[in-house]
C-alpha positions as CSV (number, residue, x, y, z in Angstrom):
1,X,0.0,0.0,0.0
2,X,1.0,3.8,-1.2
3,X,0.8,6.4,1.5
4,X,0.8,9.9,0.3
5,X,1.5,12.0,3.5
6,X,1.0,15.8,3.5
7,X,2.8,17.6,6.4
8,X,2.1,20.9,7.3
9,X,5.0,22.4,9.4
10,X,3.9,24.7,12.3
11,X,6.0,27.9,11.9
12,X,6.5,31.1,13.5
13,X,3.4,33.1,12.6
14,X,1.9,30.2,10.3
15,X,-2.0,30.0,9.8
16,X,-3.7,26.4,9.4
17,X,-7.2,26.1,9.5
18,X,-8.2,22.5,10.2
19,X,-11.6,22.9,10.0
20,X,-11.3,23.6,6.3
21,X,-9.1,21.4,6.1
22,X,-11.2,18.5,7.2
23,X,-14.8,19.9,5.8
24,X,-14.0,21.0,2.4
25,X,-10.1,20.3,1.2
26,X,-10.0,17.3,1.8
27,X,-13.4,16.0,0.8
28,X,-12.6,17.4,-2.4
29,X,-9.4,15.6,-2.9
30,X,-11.0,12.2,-2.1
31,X,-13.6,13.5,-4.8
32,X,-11.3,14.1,-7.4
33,X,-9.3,11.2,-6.9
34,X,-12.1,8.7,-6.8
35,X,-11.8,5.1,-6.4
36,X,-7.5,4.9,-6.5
37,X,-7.8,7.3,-3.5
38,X,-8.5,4.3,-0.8
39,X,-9.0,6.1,2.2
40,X,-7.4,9.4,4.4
41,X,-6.6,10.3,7.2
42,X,-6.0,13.7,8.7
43,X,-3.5,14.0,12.2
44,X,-4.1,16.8,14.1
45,X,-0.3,17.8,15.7
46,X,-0.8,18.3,19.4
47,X,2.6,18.6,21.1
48,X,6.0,17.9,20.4
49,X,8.4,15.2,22.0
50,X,8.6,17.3,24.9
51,X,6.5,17.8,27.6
52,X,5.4,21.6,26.9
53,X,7.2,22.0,23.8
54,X,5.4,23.2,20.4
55,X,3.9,20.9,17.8
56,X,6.2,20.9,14.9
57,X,3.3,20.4,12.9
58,X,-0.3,22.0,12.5
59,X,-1.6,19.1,11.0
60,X,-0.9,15.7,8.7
61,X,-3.1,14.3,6.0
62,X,-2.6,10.8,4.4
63,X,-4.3,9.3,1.0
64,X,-3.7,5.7,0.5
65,X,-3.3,4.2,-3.1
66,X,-2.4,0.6,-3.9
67,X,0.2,1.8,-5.8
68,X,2.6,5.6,-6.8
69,X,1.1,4.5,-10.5
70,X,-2.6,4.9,-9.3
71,X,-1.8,8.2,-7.1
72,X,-0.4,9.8,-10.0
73,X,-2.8,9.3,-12.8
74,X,-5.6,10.1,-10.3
75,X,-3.6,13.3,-9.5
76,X,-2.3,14.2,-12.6
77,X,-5.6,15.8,-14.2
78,X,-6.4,17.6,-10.9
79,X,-3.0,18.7,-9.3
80,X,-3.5,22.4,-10.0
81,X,-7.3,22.5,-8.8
82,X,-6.1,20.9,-5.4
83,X,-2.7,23.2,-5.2
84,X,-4.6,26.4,-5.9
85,X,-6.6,25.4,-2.8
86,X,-4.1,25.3,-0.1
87,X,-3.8,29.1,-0.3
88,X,-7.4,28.6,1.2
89,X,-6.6,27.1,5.0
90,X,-3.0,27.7,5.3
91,X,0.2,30.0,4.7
92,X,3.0,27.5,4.9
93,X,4.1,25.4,2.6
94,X,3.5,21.4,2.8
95,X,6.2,19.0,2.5
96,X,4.7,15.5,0.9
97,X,6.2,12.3,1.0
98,X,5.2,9.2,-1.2
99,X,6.0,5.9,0.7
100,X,5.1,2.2,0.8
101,X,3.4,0.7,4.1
102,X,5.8,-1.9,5.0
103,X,4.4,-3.2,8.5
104,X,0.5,-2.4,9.6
């Protein structure tokens, strides 16, 4: 199983709104991509390692795929549509990682 994971880093003076993030972004995305789009999840960041110390991130979606061939012909037609939406809940810019489930 493909994981797509979308990290949103919690900076200095950053804006993140989750519940956008959960109610319309990415509803849409699981929309767009249809059937290769499996499932997602969305991690809210709480803390970090420390006790009292910042979140390093606001927040951390997932999108599961069976496979990087099926998350990229799914994305491929709507990239841009789901890029120009970001602008919409937050001011930072997200890091994404493509990686394969290896234990769970």
């Amino acid at each position: 199983m493909i994981k797509v994971s979308i990290l949103y880093p919690a900076t200095e003076g950053s804006r993140f709104d989750l519940d956008y993030y959960r109610d319309s972004h990415m509803p849409m995305v699981k929309a767009k991509l249809g059937a290769a789009c499996l499932k997602y999840t969305i991690d809210q960041g709480v803390s970090g390692a420390a006790p009292g110390s910042p979140t390093p991130f606001h927040a951390i979606g997932t999108l599961f795929f069976d496979s990087v061939d099926a998350f990229r012909s799914s994305m491929a037609p709507h990239g841009k549509e789901i890029g120009a939406d970001v602008k919409n809940y937050t001011t930072v810019a997200p890091i994404m990682l493509v990686s394969e489930a290896v234990v769970g």
